[in-house]
C-alpha positions as CSV (number, residue, x, y, z in Angstrom):
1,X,192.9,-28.0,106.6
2,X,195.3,-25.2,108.2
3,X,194.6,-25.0,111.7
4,X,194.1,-21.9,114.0
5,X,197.5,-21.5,116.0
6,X,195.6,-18.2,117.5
7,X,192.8,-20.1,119.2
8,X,195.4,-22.9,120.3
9,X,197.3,-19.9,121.8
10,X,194.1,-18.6,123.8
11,X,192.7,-22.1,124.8
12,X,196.1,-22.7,126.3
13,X,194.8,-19.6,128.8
14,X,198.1,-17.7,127.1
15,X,198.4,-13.9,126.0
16,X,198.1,-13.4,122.2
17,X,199.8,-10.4,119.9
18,X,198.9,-9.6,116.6
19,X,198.5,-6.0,114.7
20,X,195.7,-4.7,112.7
21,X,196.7,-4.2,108.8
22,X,194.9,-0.8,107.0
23,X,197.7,-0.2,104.6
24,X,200.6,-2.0,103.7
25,X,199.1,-5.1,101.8
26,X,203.1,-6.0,100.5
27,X,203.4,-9.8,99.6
28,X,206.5,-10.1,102.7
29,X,203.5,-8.6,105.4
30,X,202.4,-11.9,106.9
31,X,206.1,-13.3,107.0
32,X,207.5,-9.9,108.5
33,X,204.6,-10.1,111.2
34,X,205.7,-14.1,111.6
35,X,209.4,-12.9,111.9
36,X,208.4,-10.5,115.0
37,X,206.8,-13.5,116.6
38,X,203.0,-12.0,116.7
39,X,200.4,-14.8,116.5
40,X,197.8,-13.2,114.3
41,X,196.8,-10.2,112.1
42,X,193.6,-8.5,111.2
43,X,192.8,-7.4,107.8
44,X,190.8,-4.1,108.3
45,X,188.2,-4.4,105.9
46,X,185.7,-1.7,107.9
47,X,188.5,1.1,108.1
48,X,191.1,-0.2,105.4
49,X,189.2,-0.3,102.3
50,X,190.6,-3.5,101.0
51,X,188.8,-5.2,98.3
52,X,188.4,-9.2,98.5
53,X,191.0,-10.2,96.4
54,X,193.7,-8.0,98.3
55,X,192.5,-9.7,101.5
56,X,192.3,-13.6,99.6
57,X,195.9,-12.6,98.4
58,X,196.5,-11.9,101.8
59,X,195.2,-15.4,103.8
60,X,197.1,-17.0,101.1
61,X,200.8,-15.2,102.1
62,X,199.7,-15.9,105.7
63,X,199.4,-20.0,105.1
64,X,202.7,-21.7,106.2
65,X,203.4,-19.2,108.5
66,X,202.8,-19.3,112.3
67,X,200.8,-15.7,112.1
68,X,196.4,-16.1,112.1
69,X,194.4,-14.3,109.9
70,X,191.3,-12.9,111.1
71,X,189.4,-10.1,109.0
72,X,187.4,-7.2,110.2
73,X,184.4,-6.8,107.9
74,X,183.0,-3.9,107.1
75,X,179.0,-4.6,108.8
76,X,177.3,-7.4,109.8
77,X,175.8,-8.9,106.6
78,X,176.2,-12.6,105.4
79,X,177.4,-12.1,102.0
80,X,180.6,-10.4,103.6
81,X,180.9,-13.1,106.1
82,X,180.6,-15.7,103.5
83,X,182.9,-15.0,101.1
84,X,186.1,-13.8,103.7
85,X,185.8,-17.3,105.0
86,X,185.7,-19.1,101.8
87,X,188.8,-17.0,100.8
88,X,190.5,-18.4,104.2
89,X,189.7,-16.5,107.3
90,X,190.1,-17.9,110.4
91,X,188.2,-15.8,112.1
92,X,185.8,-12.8,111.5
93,X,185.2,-9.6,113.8
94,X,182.2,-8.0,113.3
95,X,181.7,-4.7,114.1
96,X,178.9,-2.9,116.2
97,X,177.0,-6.2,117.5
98,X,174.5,-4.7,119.9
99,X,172.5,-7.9,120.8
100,X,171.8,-11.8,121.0
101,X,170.2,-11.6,117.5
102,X,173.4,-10.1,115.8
103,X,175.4,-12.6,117.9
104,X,174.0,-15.8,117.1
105,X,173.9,-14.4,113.4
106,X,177.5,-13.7,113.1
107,X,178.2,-17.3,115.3
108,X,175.7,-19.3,112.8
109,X,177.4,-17.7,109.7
110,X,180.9,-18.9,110.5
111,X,180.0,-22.6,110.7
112,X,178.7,-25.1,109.1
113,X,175.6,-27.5,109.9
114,X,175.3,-28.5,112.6
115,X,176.6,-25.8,114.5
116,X,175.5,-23.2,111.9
117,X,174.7,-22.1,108.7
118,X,177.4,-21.4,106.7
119,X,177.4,-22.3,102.9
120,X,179.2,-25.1,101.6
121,X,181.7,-24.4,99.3
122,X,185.1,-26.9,99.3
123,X,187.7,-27.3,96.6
124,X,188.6,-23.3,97.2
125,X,190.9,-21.0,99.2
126,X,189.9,-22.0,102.6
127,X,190.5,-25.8,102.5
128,X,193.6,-25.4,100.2
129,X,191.7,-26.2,97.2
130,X,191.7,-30.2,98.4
131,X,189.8,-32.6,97.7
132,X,188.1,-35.7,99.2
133,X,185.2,-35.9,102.0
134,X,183.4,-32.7,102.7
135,X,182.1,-33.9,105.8
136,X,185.1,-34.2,108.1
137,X,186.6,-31.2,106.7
138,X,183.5,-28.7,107.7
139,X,184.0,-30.0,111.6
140,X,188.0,-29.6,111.3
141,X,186.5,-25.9,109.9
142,X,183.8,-25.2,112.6
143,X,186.5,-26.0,115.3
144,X,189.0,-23.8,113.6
145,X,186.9,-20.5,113.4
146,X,186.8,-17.8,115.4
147,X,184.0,-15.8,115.4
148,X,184.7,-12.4,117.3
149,X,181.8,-9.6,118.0
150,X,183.2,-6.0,118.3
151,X,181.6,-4.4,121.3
152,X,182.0,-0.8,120.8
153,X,178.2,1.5,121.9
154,X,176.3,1.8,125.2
155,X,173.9,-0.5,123.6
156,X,176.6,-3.7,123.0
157,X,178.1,-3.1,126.3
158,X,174.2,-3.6,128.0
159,X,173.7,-6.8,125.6
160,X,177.4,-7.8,126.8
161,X,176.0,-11.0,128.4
162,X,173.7,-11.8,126.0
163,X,176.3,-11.8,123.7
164,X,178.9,-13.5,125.4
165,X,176.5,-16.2,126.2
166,X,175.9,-17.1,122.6
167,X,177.4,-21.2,121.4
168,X,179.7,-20.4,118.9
169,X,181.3,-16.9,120.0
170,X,184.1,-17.7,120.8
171,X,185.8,-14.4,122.3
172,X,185.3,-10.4,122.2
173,X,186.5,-7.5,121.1
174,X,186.4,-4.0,122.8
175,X,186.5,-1.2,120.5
176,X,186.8,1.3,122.9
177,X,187.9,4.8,121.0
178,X,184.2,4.3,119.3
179,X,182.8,3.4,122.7
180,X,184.0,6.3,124.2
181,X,182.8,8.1,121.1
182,X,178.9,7.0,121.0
183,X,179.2,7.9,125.0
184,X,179.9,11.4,124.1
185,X,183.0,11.0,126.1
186,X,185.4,10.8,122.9
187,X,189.5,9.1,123.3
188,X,188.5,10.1,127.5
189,X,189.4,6.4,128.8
190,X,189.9,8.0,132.5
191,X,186.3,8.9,132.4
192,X,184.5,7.3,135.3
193,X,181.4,6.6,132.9
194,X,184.2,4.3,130.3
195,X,185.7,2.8,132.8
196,X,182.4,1.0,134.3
197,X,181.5,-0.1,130.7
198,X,184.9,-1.9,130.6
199,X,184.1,-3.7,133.9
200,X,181.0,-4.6,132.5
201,X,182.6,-5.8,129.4
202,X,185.3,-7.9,131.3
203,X,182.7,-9.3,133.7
204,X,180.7,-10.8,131.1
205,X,183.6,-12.1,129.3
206,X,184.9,-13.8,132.7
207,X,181.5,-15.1,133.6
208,X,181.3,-17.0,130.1
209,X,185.2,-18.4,129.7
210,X,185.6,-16.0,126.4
211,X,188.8,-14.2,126.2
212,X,188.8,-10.3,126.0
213,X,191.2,-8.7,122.6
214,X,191.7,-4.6,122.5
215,X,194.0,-2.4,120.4
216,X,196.7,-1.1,122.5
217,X,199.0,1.9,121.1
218,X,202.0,2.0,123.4
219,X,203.7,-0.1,125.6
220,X,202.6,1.2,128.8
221,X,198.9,0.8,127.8
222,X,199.5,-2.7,126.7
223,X,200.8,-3.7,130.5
224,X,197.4,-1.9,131.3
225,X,195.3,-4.1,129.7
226,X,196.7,-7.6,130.7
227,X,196.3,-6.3,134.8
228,X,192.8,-5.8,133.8
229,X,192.8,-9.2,132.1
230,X,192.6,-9.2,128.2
231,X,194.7,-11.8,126.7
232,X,194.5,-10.6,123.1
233,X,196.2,-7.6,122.2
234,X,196.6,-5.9,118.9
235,X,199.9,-3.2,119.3
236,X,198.5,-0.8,117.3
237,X,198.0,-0.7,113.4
238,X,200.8,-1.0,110.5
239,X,200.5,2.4,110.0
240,X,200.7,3.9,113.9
241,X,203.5,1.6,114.1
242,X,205.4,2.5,111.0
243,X,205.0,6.2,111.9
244,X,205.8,6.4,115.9
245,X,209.0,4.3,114.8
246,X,209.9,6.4,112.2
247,X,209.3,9.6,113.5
248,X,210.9,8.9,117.0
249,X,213.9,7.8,115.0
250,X,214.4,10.7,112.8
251,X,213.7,13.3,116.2
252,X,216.8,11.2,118.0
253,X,218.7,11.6,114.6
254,X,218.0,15.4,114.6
255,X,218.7,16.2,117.7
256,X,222.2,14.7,118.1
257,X,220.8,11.6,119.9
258,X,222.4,8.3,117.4
């Protein structure tokens, strides 16, 4: 059973990188990311469009390298949840979790009895196709997972305790542009009215030990967000990343600047 170097990395109390993938689904992605010493990537199901066997292909590349992958399905719904993790997530983010209900849902779905309720299904992608007990392989799994509710409306950031408080979520993610969005207040992360929802959101994930991730686009925000204490940071997406770099090359190159 492959374990989760990501989680290792946060229970250690230590800051984790990683990038969000929407685009560039190449076989060399997950050993690239590896190369550029980021601990994790997520697989943007919800705004990417992949299919299930361009993510499976994907969790495969990813095994033997030191890089996590975690996957961002599209809703909350079991059968999604189900079969990423069979194929061999590590962890699932969930987007727009609003309350308890939705919590302990998305935290019962990602493991196995006793902790949950997740399906057995061994000799497949997430165990490496092996075979021999099931039994001490679904706790090796259940302490592996990560499951991750995205916080991202008025109404997740009032359940942010309940949430947080849930056995078996294990950290949280802020999506802030939609936040801001749903707020009425849209990509205004000044705004006095944003910036008390992300105390509120950091306060619960203190009070209950859970570690806070965010998308960061620059590197000026990204020293931002670890003084207000998240320790899990996603620089951006392939595509923002590919683009800045690219375009900020080719503006030095045209104006003289090599």
């Amino acid at each position: 059973m492959q374990q989760n170097l990501l989680k290792q990395v946060l229970r250690r109390g230590d800051v984790a990188w990683g990038i969000f993938v929407t685009e560039f689904l190449s076989p060399g992605l997950c050993r690239v990311v590896a190369n550029a010493n980021l601990d994790f990537i997520v697989l943007d199901m919800e705004h990417g469009g992949f299919g299930i066997d361009e993510v499976k292909q994907q969790i495969a590349f990813a095994r033997g390298t030191s890089v996590t992958a975690i996957v961002r399905v599209p809703t909350l719904q079991r059968h999604l949840v189900a079969t990423v993790l069979d194929a061999g997530a590590m962890g699932i983010i969930a987007p727009m979790i609003e309350s308890r209900a939705q919590a302990e849902q998305l935290a019962a779905w990602c493991r196995y009895r006793p902790d949950g309720t997740r399906g057995i299904g061994f000799g497949v992608a997430h165990d490496g196709y092996g075979l021999g007990e099931i039994a001490p392989r679904m706790k090796v799994a259940n302490e592996n997972m990560l499951a991750i509710p995205l916080i991202e409306s008025p109404a997740g950031i009032a359940a942010a305790d309940r949430i947080l408080s849930v056995e078996g979520i294990d950290m949280a993610w802020m999506g802030h542009f939609d936040l801001t969005d749903s707020m009425g207040i849209t990509e205004q992360f000044d705004n006095p009215d944003f910036v008390a929802a992300l105390d509120r959101f950091l306060a619960a994930c203190n009070r209950y030990k859970k570690p806070a991730g965010i998308i960061t686009n620059s590197l000026e925000g990204a020293r931002q967000r670890l003084r207000q204490g998240f320790r899990c940071l996603s620089y951006g997406n392939d595509v923002s990343v590919f683009q800045r770099a690219l375009s900020n090359a080719i503006e030095r190159a045209r104006n003289g600047a090599v």
